[in-house]
N, CA, C and O atoms as a GROMACS GRO file, in nm:
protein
  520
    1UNK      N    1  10.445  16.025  12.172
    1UNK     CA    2  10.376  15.908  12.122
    1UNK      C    3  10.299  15.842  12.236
    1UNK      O    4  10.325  15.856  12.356
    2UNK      N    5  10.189  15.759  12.178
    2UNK     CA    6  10.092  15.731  12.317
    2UNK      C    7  10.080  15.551  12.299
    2UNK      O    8  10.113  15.502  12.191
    3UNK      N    9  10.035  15.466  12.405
    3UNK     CA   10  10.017  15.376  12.442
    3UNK      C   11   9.906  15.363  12.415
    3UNK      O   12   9.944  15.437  12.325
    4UNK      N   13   9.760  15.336  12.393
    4UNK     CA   14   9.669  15.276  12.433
    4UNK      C   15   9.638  15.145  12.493
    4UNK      O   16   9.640  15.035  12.439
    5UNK      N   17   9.613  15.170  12.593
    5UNK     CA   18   9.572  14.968  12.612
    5UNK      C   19   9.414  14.999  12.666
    5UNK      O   20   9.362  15.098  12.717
    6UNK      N   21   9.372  14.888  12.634
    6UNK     CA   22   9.201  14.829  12.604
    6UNK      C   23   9.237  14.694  12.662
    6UNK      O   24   9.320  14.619  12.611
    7UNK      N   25   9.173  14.673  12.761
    7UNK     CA   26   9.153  14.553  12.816
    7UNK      C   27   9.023  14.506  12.764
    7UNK      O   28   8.926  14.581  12.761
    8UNK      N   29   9.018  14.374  12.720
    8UNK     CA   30   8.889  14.273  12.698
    8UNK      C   31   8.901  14.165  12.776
    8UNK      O   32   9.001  14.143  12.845
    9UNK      N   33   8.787  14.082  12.768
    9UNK     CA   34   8.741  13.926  12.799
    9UNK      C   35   8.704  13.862  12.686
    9UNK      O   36   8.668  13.905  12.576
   10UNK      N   37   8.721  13.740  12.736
   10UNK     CA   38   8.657  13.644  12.636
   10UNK      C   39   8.531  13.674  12.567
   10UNK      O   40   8.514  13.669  12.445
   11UNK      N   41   8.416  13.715  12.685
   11UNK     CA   42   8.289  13.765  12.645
   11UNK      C   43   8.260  13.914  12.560
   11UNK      O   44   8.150  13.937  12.509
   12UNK      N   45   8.376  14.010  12.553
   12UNK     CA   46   8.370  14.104  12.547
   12UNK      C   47   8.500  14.144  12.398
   12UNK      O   48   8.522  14.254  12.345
   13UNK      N   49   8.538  14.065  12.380
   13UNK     CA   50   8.714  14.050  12.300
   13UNK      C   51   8.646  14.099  12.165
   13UNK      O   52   8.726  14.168  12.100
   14UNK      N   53   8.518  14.083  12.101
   14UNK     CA   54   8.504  14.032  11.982
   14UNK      C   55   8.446  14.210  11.892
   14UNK      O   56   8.436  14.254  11.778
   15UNK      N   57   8.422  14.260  12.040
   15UNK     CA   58   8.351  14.435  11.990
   15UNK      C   59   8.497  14.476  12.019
   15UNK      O   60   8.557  14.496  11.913
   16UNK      N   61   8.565  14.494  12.119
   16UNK     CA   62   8.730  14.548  12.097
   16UNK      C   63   8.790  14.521  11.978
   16UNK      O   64   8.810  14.617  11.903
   17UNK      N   65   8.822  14.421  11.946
   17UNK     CA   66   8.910  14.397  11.867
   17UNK      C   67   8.824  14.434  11.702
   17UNK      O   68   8.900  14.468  11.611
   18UNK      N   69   8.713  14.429  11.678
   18UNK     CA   70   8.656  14.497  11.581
   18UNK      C   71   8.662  14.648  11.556
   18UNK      O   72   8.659  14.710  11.449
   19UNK      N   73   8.668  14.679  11.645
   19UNK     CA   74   8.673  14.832  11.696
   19UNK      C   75   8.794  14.905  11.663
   19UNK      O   76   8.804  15.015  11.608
   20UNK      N   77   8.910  14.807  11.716
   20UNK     CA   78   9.045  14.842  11.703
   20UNK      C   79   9.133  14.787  11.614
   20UNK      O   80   9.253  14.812  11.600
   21UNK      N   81   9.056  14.701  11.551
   21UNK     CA   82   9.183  14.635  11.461
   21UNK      C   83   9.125  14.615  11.297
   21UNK      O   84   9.164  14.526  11.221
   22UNK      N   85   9.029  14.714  11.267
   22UNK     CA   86   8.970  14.678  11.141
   22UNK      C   87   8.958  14.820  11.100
   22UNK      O   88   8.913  14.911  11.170
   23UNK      N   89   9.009  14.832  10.966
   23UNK     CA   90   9.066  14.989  10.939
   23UNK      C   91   9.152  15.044  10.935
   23UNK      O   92   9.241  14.991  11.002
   24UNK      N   93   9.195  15.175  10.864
   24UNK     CA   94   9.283  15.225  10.886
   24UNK      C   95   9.289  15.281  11.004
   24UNK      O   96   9.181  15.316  11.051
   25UNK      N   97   9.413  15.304  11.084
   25UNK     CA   98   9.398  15.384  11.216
   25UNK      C   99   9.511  15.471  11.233
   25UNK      O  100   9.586  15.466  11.331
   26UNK      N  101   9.525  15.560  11.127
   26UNK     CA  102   9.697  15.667  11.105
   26UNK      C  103   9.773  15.563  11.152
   26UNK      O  104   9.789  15.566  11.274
   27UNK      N  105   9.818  15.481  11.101
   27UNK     CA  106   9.972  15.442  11.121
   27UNK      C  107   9.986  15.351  11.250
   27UNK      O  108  10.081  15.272  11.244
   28UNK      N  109   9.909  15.347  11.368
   28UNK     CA  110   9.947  15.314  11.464
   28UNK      C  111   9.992  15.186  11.466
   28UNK      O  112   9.932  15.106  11.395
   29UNK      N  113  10.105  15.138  11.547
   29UNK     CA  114  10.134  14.958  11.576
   29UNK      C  115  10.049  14.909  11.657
   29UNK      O  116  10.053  14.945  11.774
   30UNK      N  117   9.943  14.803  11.607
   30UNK     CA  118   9.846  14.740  11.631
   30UNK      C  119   9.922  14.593  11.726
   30UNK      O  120   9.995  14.509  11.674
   31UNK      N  121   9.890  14.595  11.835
   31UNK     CA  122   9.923  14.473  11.944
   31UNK      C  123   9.846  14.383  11.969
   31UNK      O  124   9.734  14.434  11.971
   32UNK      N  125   9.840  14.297  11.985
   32UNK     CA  126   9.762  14.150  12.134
   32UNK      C  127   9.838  14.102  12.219
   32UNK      O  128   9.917  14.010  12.197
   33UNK      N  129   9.816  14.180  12.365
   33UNK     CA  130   9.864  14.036  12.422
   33UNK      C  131   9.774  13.973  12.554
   33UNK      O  132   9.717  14.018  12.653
   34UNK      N  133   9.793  13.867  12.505
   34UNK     CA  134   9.737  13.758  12.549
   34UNK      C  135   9.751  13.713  12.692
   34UNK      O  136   9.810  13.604  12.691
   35UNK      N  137   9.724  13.749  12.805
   35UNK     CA  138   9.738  13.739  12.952
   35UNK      C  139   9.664  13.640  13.022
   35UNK      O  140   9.556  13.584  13.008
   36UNK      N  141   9.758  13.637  13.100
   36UNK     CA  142   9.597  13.522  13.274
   36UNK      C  143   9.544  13.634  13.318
   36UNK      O  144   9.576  13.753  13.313
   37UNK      N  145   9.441  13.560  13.370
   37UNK     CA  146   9.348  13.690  13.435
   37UNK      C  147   9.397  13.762  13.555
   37UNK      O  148   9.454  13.664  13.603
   38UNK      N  149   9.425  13.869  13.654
   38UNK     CA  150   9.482  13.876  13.741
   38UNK      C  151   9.439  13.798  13.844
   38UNK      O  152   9.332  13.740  13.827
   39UNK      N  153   9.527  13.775  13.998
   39UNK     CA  154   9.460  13.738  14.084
   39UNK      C  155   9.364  13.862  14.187
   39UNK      O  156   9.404  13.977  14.205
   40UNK      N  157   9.250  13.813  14.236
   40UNK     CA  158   9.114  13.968  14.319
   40UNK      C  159   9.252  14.024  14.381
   40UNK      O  160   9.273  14.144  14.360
   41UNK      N  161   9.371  13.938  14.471
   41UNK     CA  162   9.408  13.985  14.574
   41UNK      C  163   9.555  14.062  14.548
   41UNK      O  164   9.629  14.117  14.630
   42UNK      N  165   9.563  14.051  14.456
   42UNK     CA  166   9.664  14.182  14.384
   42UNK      C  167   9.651  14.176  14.279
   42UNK      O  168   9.546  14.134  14.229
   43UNK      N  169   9.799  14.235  14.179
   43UNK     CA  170   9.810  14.303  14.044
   43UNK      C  171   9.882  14.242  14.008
   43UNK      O  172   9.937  14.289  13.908
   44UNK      N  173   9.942  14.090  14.060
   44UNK     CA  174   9.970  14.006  13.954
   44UNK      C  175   9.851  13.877  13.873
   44UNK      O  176   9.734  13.858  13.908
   45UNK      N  177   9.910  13.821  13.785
   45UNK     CA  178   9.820  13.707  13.732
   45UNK      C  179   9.858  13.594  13.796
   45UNK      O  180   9.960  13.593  13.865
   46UNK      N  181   9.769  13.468  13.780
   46UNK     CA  182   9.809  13.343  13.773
   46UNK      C  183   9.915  13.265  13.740
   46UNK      O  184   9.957  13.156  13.779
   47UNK      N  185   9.964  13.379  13.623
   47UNK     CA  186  10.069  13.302  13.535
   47UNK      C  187  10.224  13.348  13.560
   47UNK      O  188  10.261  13.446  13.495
   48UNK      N  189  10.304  13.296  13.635
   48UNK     CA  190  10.401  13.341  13.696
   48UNK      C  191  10.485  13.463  13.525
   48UNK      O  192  10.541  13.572  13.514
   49UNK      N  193  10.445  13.362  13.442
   49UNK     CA  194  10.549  13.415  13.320
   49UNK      C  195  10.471  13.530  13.271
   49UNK      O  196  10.528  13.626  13.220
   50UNK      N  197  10.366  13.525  13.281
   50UNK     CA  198  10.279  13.700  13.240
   50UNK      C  199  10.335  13.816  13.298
   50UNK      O  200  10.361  13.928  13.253
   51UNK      N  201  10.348  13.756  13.422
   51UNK     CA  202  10.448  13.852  13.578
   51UNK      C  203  10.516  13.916  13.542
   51UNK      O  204  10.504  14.035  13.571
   52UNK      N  205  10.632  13.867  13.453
   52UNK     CA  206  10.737  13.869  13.460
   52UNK      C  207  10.753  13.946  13.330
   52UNK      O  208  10.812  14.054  13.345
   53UNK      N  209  10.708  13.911  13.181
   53UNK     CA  210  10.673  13.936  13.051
   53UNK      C  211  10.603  14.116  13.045
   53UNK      O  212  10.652  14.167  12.944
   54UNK      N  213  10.558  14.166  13.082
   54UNK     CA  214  10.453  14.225  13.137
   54UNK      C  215  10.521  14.346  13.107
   54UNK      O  216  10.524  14.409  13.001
   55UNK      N  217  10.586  14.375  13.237
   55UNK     CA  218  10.702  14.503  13.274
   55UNK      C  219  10.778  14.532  13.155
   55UNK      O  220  10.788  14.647  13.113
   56UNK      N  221  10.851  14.400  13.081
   56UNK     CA  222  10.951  14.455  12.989
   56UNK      C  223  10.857  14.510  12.850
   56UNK      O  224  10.910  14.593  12.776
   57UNK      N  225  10.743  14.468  12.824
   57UNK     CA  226  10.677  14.454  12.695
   57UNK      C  227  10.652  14.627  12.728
   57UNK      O  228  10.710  14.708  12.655
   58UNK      N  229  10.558  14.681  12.848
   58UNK     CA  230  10.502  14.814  12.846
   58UNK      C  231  10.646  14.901  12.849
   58UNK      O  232  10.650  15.011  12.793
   59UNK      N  233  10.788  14.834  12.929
   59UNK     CA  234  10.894  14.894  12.909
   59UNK      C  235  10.911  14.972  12.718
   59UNK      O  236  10.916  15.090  12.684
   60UNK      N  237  10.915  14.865  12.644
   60UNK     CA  238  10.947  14.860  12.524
   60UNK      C  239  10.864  14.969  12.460
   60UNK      O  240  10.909  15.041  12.371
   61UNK      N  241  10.730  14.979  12.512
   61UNK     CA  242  10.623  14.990  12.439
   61UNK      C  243  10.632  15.186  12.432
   61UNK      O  244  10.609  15.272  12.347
   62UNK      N  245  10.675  15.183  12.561
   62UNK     CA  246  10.674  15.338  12.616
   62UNK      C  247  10.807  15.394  12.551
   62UNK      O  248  10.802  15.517  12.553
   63UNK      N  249  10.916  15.349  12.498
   63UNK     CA  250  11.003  15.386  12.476
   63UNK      C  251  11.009  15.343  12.318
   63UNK      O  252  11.128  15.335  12.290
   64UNK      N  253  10.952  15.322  12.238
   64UNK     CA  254  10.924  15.309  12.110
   64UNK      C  255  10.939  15.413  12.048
   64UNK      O  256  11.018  15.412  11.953
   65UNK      N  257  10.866  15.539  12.082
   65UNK     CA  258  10.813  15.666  12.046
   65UNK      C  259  10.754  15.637  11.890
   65UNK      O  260  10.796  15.660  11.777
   66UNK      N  261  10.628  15.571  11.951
   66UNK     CA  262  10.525  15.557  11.844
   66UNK      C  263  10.443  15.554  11.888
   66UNK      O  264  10.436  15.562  12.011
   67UNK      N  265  10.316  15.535  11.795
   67UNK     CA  266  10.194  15.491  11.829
   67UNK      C  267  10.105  15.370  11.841
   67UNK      O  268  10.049  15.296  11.759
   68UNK      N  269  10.111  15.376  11.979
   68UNK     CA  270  10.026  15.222  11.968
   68UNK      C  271   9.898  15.150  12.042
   68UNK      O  272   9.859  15.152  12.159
   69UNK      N  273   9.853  15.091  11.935
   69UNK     CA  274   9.705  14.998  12.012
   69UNK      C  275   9.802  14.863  12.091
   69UNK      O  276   9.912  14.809  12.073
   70UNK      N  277   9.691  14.853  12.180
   70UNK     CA  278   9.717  14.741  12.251
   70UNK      C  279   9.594  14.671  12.350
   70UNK      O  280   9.540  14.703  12.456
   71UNK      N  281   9.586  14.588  12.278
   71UNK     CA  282   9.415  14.487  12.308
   71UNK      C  283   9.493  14.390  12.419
   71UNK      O  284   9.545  14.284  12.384
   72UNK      N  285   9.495  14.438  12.551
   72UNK     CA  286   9.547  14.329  12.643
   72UNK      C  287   9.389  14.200  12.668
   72UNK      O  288   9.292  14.220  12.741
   73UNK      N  289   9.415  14.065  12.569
   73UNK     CA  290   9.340  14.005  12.585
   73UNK      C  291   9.325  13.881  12.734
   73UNK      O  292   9.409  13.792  12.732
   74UNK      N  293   9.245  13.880  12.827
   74UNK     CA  294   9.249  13.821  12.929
   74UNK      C  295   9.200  13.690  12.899
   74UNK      O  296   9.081  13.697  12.870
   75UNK      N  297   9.257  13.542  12.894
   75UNK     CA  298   9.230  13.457  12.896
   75UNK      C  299   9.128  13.361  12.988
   75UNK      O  300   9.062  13.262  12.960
   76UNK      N  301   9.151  13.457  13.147
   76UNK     CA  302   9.029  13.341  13.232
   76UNK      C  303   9.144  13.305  13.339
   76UNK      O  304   9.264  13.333  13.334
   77UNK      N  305   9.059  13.223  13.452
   77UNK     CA  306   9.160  13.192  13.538
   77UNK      C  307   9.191  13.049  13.498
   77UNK      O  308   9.135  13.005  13.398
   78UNK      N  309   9.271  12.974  13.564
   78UNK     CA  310   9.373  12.876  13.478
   78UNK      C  311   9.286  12.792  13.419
   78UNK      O  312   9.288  12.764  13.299
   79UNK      N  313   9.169  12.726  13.541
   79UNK     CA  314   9.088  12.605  13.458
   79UNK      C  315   9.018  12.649  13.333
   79UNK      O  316   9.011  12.568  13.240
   80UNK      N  317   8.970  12.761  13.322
   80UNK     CA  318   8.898  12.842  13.192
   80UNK      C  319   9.003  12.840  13.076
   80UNK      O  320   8.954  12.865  12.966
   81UNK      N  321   9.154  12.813  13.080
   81UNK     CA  322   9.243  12.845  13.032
   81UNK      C  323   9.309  12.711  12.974
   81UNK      O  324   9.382  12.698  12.877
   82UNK      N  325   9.258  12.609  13.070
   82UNK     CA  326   9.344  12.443  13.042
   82UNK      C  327   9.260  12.424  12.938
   82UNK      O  328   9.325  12.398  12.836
   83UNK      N  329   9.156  12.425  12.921
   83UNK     CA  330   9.010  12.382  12.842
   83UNK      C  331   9.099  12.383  12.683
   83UNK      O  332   9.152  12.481  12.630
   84UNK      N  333   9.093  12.246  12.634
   84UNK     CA  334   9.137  12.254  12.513
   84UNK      C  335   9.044  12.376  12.399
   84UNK      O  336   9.094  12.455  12.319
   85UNK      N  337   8.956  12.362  12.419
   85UNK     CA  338   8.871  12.433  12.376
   85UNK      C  339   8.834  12.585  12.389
   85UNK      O  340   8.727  12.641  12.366
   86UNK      N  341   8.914  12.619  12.419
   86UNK     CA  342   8.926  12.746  12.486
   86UNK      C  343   8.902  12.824  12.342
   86UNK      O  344   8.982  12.807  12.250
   87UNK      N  345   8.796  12.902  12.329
   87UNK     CA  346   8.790  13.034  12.214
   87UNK      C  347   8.890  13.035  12.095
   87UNK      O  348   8.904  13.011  11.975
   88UNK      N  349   8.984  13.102  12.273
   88UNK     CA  350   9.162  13.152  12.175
   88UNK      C  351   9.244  13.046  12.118
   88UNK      O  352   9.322  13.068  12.025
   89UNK      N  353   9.224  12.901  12.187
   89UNK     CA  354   9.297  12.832  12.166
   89UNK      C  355   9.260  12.764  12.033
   89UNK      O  356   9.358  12.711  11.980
   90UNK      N  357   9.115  12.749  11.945
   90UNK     CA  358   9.085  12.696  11.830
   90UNK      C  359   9.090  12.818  11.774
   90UNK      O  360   9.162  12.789  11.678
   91UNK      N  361   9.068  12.934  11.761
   91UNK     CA  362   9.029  13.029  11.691
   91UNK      C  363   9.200  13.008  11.592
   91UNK      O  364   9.315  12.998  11.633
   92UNK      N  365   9.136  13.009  11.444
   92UNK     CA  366   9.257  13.040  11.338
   92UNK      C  367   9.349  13.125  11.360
   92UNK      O  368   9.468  13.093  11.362
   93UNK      N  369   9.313  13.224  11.376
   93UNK     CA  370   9.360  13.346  11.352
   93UNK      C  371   9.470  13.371  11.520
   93UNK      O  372   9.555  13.459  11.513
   94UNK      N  373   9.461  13.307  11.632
   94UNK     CA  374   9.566  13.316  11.680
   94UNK      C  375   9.593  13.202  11.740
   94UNK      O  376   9.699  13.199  11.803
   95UNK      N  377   9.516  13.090  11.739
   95UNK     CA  378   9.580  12.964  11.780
   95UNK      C  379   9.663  12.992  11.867
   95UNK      O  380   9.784  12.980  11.847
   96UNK      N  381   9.595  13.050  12.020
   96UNK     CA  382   9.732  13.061  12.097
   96UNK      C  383   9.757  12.924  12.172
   96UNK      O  384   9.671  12.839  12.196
   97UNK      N  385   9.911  12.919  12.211
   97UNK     CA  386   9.897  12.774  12.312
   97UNK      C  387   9.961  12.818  12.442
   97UNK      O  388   9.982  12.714  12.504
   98UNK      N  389   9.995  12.907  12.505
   98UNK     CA  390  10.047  12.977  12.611
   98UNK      C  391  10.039  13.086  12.621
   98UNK      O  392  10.015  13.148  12.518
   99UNK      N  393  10.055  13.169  12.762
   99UNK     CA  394  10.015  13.316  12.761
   99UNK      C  395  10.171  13.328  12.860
   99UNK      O  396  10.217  13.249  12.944
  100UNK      N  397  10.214  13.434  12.819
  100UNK     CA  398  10.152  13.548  12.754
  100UNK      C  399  10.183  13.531  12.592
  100UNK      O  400  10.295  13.484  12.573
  101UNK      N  401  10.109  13.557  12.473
  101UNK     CA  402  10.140  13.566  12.388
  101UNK      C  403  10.108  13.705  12.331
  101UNK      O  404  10.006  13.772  12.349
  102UNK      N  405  10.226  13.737  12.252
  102UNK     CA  406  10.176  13.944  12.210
  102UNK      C  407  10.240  13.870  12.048
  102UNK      O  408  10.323  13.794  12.000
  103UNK      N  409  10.127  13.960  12.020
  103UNK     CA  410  10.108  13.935  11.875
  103UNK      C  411  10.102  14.113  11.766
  103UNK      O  412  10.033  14.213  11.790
  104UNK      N  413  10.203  14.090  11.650
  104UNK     CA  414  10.169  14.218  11.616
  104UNK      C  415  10.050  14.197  11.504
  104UNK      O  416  10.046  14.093  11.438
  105UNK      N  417   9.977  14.277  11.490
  105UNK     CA  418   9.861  14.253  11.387
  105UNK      C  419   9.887  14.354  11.246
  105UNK      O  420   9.901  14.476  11.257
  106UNK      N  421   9.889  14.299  11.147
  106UNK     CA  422   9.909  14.388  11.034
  106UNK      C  423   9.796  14.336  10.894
  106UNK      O  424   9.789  14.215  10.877
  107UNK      N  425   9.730  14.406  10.820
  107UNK     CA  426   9.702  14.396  10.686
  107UNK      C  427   9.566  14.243  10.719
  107UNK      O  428   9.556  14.149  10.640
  108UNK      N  429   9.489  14.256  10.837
  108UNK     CA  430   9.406  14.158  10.881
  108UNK      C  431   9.440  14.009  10.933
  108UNK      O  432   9.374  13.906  10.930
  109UNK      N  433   9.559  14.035  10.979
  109UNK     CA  434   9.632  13.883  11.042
  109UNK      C  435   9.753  13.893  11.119
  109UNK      O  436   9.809  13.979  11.051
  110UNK      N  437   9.832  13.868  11.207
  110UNK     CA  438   9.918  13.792  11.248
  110UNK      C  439  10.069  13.797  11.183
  110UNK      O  440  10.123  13.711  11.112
  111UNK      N  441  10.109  13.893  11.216
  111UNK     CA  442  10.235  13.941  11.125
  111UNK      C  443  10.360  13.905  11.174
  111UNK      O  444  10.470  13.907  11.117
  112UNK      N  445  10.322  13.866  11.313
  112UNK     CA  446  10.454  13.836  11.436
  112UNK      C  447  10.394  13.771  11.575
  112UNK      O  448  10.286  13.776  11.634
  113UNK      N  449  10.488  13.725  11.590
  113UNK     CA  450  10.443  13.683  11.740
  113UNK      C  451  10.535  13.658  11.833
  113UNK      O  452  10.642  13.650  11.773
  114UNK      N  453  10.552  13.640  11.959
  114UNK     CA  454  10.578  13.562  12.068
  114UNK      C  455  10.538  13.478  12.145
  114UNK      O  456  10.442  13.505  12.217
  115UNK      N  457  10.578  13.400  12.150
  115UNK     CA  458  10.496  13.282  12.287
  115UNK      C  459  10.550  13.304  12.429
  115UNK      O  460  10.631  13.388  12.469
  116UNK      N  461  10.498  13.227  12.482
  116UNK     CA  462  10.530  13.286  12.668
  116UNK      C  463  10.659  13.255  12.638
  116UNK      O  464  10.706  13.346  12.570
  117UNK      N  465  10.722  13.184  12.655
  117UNK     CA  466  10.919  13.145  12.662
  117UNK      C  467  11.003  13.226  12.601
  117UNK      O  468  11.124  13.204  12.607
  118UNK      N  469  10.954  13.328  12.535
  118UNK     CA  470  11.017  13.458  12.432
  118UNK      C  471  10.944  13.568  12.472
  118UNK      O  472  11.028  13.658  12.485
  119UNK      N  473  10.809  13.623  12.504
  119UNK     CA  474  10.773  13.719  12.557
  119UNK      C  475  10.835  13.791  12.665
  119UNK      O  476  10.797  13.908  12.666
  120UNK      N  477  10.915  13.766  12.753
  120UNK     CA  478  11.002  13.877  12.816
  120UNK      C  479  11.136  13.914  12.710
  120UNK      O  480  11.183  14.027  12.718
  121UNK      N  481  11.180  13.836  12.632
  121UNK     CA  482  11.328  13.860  12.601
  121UNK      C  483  11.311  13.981  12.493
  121UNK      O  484  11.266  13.984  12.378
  122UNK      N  485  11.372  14.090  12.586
  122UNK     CA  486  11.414  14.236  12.527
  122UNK      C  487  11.420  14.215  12.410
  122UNK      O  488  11.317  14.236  12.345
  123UNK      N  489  11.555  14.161  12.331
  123UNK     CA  490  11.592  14.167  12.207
  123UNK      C  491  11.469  14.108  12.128
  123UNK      O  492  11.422  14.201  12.062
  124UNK      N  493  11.404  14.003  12.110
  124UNK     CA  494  11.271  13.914  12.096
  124UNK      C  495  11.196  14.018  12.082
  124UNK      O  496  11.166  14.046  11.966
  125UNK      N  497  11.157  14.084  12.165
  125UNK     CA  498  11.054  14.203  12.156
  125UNK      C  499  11.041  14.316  12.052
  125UNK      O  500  10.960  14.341  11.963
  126UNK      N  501  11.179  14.386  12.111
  126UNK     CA  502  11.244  14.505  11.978
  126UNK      C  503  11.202  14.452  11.824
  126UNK      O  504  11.134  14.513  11.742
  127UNK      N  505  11.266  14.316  11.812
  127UNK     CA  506  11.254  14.302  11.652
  127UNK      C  507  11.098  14.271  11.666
  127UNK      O  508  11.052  14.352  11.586
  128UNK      N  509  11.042  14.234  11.694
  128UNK     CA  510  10.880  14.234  11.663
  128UNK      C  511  10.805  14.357  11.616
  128UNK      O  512  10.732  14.383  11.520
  129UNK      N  513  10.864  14.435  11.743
  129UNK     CA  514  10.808  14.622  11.721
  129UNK      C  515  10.894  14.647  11.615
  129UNK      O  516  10.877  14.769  11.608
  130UNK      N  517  10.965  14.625  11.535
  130UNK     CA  518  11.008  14.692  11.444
  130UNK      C  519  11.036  14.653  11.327
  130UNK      O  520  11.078  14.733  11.244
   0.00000   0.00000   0.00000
Protein backbone atom coordinates (compact mmCIF):
# COMPACT_ATOMS: atom_id res chain seq x y z
CA UNK A 1 0.00 0.00 0.00
CA UNK A 2 1.34 3.53 -0.85
CA UNK A 3 1.38 6.98 0.81
CA UNK A 4 1.05 9.82 -1.41
CA UNK A 5 1.77 13.19 -0.07
CA UNK A 6 1.33 16.46 -2.26
CA UNK A 7 2.45 19.36 -0.64
CA UNK A 8 0.48 22.79 -1.42
CA UNK A 9 0.35 26.57 -0.42
CA UNK A 10 -2.09 28.81 0.15
CA UNK A 11 -1.52 30.13 -3.45
CA UNK A 12 -1.38 26.83 -4.93
CA UNK A 13 -3.96 24.56 -2.40
CA UNK A 14 -6.99 25.18 -4.65
CA UNK A 15 -5.57 23.07 -8.13
CA UNK A 16 -4.28 20.19 -5.51
CA UNK A 17 -6.98 19.68 -3.72
CA UNK A 18 -9.30 19.75 -6.92
CA UNK A 19 -7.12 17.38 -8.42
CA UNK A 20 -7.12 15.08 -5.50
CA UNK A 21 -10.11 15.23 -3.74
CA UNK A 22 -12.94 15.40 -6.37
CA UNK A 23 -13.87 11.97 -7.79
CA UNK A 24 -13.65 8.73 -7.50
CA UNK A 25 -10.05 7.65 -6.77
CA UNK A 26 -10.24 3.42 -6.22
CA UNK A 27 -10.89 3.51 -2.72
CA UNK A 28 -8.06 5.48 -1.47
CA UNK A 29 -8.19 7.34 2.26
CA UNK A 30 -8.31 10.86 1.32
CA UNK A 31 -6.23 13.19 4.10
CA UNK A 32 -5.45 17.08 5.04
CA UNK A 33 -3.11 18.04 7.11
CA UNK A 34 -2.79 21.23 7.94
CA UNK A 35 0.96 22.36 8.91
CA UNK A 36 3.33 25.65 9.69
CA UNK A 37 5.46 26.27 7.11
CA UNK A 38 8.93 24.80 7.78
CA UNK A 39 11.73 26.82 9.11
CA UNK A 40 14.78 27.73 5.54
CA UNK A 41 17.17 26.46 8.34
CA UNK A 42 15.96 22.95 8.87
CA UNK A 43 13.10 20.32 8.63
CA UNK A 44 11.25 21.38 11.39
CA UNK A 45 8.22 24.02 11.41
CA UNK A 46 7.42 26.95 13.46
CA UNK A 47 4.99 25.11 15.26
CA UNK A 48 6.56 23.21 18.02
CA UNK A 49 3.21 20.84 17.99
CA UNK A 50 3.43 20.10 14.06
CA UNK A 51 7.09 18.76 15.27
CA UNK A 52 5.97 16.60 17.22
CA UNK A 53 2.32 15.47 15.47
CA UNK A 54 4.12 14.81 12.27
CA UNK A 55 6.26 11.53 12.98
CA UNK A 56 3.36 9.70 14.62
CA UNK A 57 0.64 10.64 11.82
CA UNK A 58 3.28 9.32 8.72
CA UNK A 59 4.04 6.51 11.53
CA UNK A 60 0.27 5.50 11.32
CA UNK A 61 -0.04 6.26 7.82
CA UNK A 62 2.75 3.75 6.64
CA UNK A 63 1.51 1.06 8.70
CA UNK A 64 -2.18 1.22 7.72
CA UNK A 65 -1.60 -0.98 4.69
CA UNK A 66 -3.81 1.08 2.58
CA UNK A 67 -4.08 3.54 0.28
CA UNK A 68 -3.60 6.94 0.75
CA UNK A 69 -3.84 10.68 -0.45
CA UNK A 70 -2.42 13.15 1.60
CA UNK A 71 -2.63 17.04 0.74
CA UNK A 72 0.00 18.26 3.40
CA UNK A 73 -1.55 21.83 3.45
CA UNK A 74 1.12 24.62 4.50
CA UNK A 75 -0.37 27.42 6.33
CA UNK A 76 2.48 30.34 6.10
CA UNK A 77 4.86 31.43 8.63
CA UNK A 78 3.23 32.40 11.98
CA UNK A 79 2.22 36.12 11.20
CA UNK A 80 0.52 34.82 7.78
CA UNK A 81 -1.07 32.32 10.18
CA UNK A 82 -2.30 34.79 13.28
CA UNK A 83 -4.31 36.77 10.52
CA UNK A 84 -7.87 36.18 11.56
CA UNK A 85 -8.52 36.08 8.14
CA UNK A 86 -6.48 33.64 7.05
CA UNK A 87 -8.09 31.60 3.76
CA UNK A 88 -8.16 28.37 5.97
CA UNK A 89 -9.31 29.97 8.84
CA UNK A 90 -12.89 31.45 7.20
CA UNK A 91 -13.10 28.92 4.58
CA UNK A 92 -16.46 26.59 5.58
CA UNK A 93 -15.36 23.69 4.71
CA UNK A 94 -12.40 23.48 7.22
CA UNK A 95 -12.60 26.31 9.54
CA UNK A 96 -9.32 25.45 10.87
CA UNK A 97 -8.26 27.15 14.26
CA UNK A 98 -4.81 25.44 14.95
CA UNK A 99 -2.28 23.43 13.10
CA UNK A 100 -1.63 20.83 12.87
CA UNK A 101 -5.02 19.86 11.90
CA UNK A 102 -5.50 16.34 9.67
CA UNK A 103 -8.67 15.99 8.47
CA UNK A 104 -10.22 12.84 6.81
CA UNK A 105 -12.20 13.86 3.67
CA UNK A 106 -15.11 11.68 2.54
CA UNK A 107 -18.33 12.01 0.10
CA UNK A 108 -17.19 16.09 -0.50
CA UNK A 109 -16.62 17.21 3.19
CA UNK A 110 -15.02 16.69 6.42
CA UNK A 111 -15.78 13.34 7.85
CA UNK A 112 -13.23 13.58 10.85
CA UNK A 113 -10.84 15.56 12.27
CA UNK A 114 -8.16 16.46 14.73
CA UNK A 115 -6.98 19.63 16.12
CA UNK A 116 -3.37 20.33 17.18
CA UNK A 117 -3.97 19.04 21.07
CA UNK A 118 -5.16 15.51 19.59
CA UNK A 119 -3.08 15.30 16.43
CA UNK A 120 -0.16 13.36 17.93
CA UNK A 121 -2.33 10.99 20.17
CA UNK A 122 -1.83 7.43 18.57
CA UNK A 123 -5.12 6.11 19.70
CA UNK A 124 -6.91 9.69 18.33
CA UNK A 125 -5.36 8.95 15.10
CA UNK A 126 -6.11 5.07 14.54
CA UNK A 127 -9.85 5.75 15.06
CA UNK A 128 -9.88 8.54 12.49
CA UNK A 129 -8.06 6.17 9.85
CA UNK A 130 -10.50 3.76 10.46
Amino acid sequence: MTVEKVDATVADFDGHFERLFAGDDGGKLKLLLFLADREPSSSLTWCPDCNVAEPVIYGKLESLGRDVVLLRAFVGDKPTWRDPAHPWRVDPRFALKGVPTLLRWEKGAAAGRLEDDEANVGDKIDALLN
